[in-house]
N, C-alpha and C positions, 0 to 999 in steps of 0.2 A: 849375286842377286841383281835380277833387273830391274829395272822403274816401270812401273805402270806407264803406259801406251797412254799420250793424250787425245781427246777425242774433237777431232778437225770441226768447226762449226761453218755449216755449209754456207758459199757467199749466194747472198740473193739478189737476180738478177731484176732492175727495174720495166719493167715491160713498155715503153712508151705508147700510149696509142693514139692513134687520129683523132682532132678535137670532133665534135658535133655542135658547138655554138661558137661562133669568130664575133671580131670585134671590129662594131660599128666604123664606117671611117667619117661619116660626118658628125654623131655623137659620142665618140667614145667607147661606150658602152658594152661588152660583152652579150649582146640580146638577139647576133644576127643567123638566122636560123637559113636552111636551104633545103629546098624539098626537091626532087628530078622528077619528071612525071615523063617517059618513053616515049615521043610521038612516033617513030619508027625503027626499025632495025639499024641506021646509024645515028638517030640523031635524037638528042632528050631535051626537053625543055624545061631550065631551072628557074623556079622562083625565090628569090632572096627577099628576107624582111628582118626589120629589127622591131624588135618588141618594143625599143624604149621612146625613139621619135619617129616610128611608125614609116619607114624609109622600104618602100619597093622597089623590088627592079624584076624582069627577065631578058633570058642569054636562051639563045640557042645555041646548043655545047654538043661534043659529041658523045655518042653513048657508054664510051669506056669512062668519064671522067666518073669520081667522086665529088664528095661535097667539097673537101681540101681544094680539090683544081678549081671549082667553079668560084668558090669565095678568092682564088690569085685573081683570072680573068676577073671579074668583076671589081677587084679593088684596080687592077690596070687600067680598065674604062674611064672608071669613076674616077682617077686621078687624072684621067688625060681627057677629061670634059665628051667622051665619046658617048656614054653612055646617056639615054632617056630613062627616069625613074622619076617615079610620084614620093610628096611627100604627104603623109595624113594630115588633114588641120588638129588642130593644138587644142583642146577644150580651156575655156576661161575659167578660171574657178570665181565666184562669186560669193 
Protein backbone atom coordinates (compact mmCIF):
# COMPACT_ATOMS: atom_id res chain seq x y z
CA UNK A 1 0.00 0.00 0.00
CA UNK A 2 1.21 3.65 -0.95
CA UNK A 3 0.86 6.83 1.05
CA UNK A 4 -0.92 9.48 -0.43
CA UNK A 5 1.11 12.04 -2.55
CA UNK A 6 1.57 15.48 -0.60
CA UNK A 7 0.40 18.46 -2.18
CA UNK A 8 3.48 20.95 -2.94
CA UNK A 9 2.34 24.54 -1.79
CA UNK A 10 3.46 26.91 -4.51
CA UNK A 11 6.36 29.50 -3.31
CA UNK A 12 5.28 33.08 -4.01
CA UNK A 13 7.36 35.27 -5.59
CA UNK A 14 7.60 38.91 -4.14
CA UNK A 15 7.36 41.35 -7.15
CA UNK A 16 9.53 44.42 -6.24
CA UNK A 17 8.44 47.43 -7.87
CA UNK A 18 9.80 51.04 -8.65
CA UNK A 19 8.81 53.51 -5.83
CA UNK A 20 6.56 56.60 -7.02
CA UNK A 21 7.19 58.98 -3.89
CA UNK A 22 11.19 59.28 -2.68
CA UNK A 23 12.25 60.76 0.35
CA UNK A 24 12.81 64.38 0.98
CA UNK A 25 16.65 65.13 1.49
CA UNK A 26 16.25 68.39 3.33
CA UNK A 27 13.15 67.24 5.46
CA UNK A 28 13.03 63.85 5.82
CA UNK A 29 10.01 63.23 4.73
CA UNK A 30 8.67 60.62 2.21
CA UNK A 31 6.41 63.51 0.23
CA UNK A 32 8.86 63.92 -2.93
CA UNK A 33 6.95 63.48 -5.97
CA UNK A 34 8.38 63.93 -9.81
CA UNK A 35 6.52 64.59 -12.85
CA UNK A 36 8.64 64.43 -16.64
CA UNK A 37 6.85 66.62 -19.01
CA UNK A 38 8.75 65.85 -22.87
CA UNK A 39 10.22 69.07 -24.29
CA UNK A 40 11.62 67.17 -27.17
CA UNK A 41 12.47 63.87 -28.89
CA UNK A 42 15.73 63.59 -26.49
CA UNK A 43 15.25 65.53 -23.83
CA UNK A 44 12.27 65.94 -20.66
CA UNK A 45 12.02 68.28 -18.16
CA UNK A 46 11.50 67.10 -14.63
CA UNK A 47 9.94 68.76 -11.85
CA UNK A 48 10.56 67.56 -8.27
CA UNK A 49 8.51 68.73 -5.22
CA UNK A 50 7.97 67.58 -1.71
CA UNK A 51 4.65 67.98 -0.23
CA UNK A 52 5.80 68.44 3.26
CA UNK A 53 8.43 71.71 3.20
CA UNK A 54 7.26 72.63 -0.09
CA UNK A 55 11.05 72.13 -1.71
CA UNK A 56 11.25 72.71 -5.83
CA UNK A 57 13.57 71.94 -8.11
CA UNK A 58 14.03 71.17 -12.06
CA UNK A 59 16.60 69.06 -14.25
CA UNK A 60 16.88 68.75 -17.66
CA UNK A 61 17.23 64.96 -18.05
CA UNK A 62 17.25 62.83 -20.93
CA UNK A 63 14.17 61.30 -22.18
CA UNK A 64 14.85 57.63 -21.53
CA UNK A 65 15.12 58.41 -17.74
CA UNK A 66 12.39 57.46 -15.13
CA UNK A 67 11.17 58.96 -12.03
CA UNK A 68 13.91 56.52 -10.06
CA UNK A 69 16.86 58.13 -12.25
CA UNK A 70 15.72 61.73 -11.87
CA UNK A 71 15.09 61.65 -7.96
CA UNK A 72 19.52 59.88 -8.04
CA UNK A 73 20.55 63.06 -10.24
CA UNK A 74 18.78 65.39 -8.28
CA UNK A 75 19.67 64.04 -4.80
CA UNK A 76 23.64 64.21 -6.47
CA UNK A 77 23.14 67.98 -7.15
CA UNK A 78 21.38 68.69 -4.01
CA UNK A 79 24.29 67.13 -2.00
CA UNK A 80 26.99 68.80 -3.87
CA UNK A 81 25.41 72.40 -3.56
CA UNK A 82 24.94 72.30 -7.62
CA UNK A 83 21.62 72.58 -7.76
CA UNK A 84 19.16 76.05 -7.82
CA UNK A 85 15.69 75.17 -6.10
CA UNK A 86 12.98 77.22 -4.25
CA UNK A 87 11.81 76.74 -0.97
CA UNK A 88 7.91 77.56 -0.25
CA UNK A 89 7.53 80.16 2.75
CA UNK A 90 6.35 78.54 5.96
CA UNK A 91 2.78 79.79 7.05
CA UNK A 92 2.61 81.01 10.87
CA UNK A 93 0.02 79.63 12.68
CA UNK A 94 -1.59 82.16 15.02
Amino acid sequence: MGRRRKKRKPVRRVVRRIPKVFQCPRCGQMNVTIELNRIDAANSRATIRCGSCELRAELIVPSIFQPVDVYGKFIDYYHSGELEYEVGEEEEAV
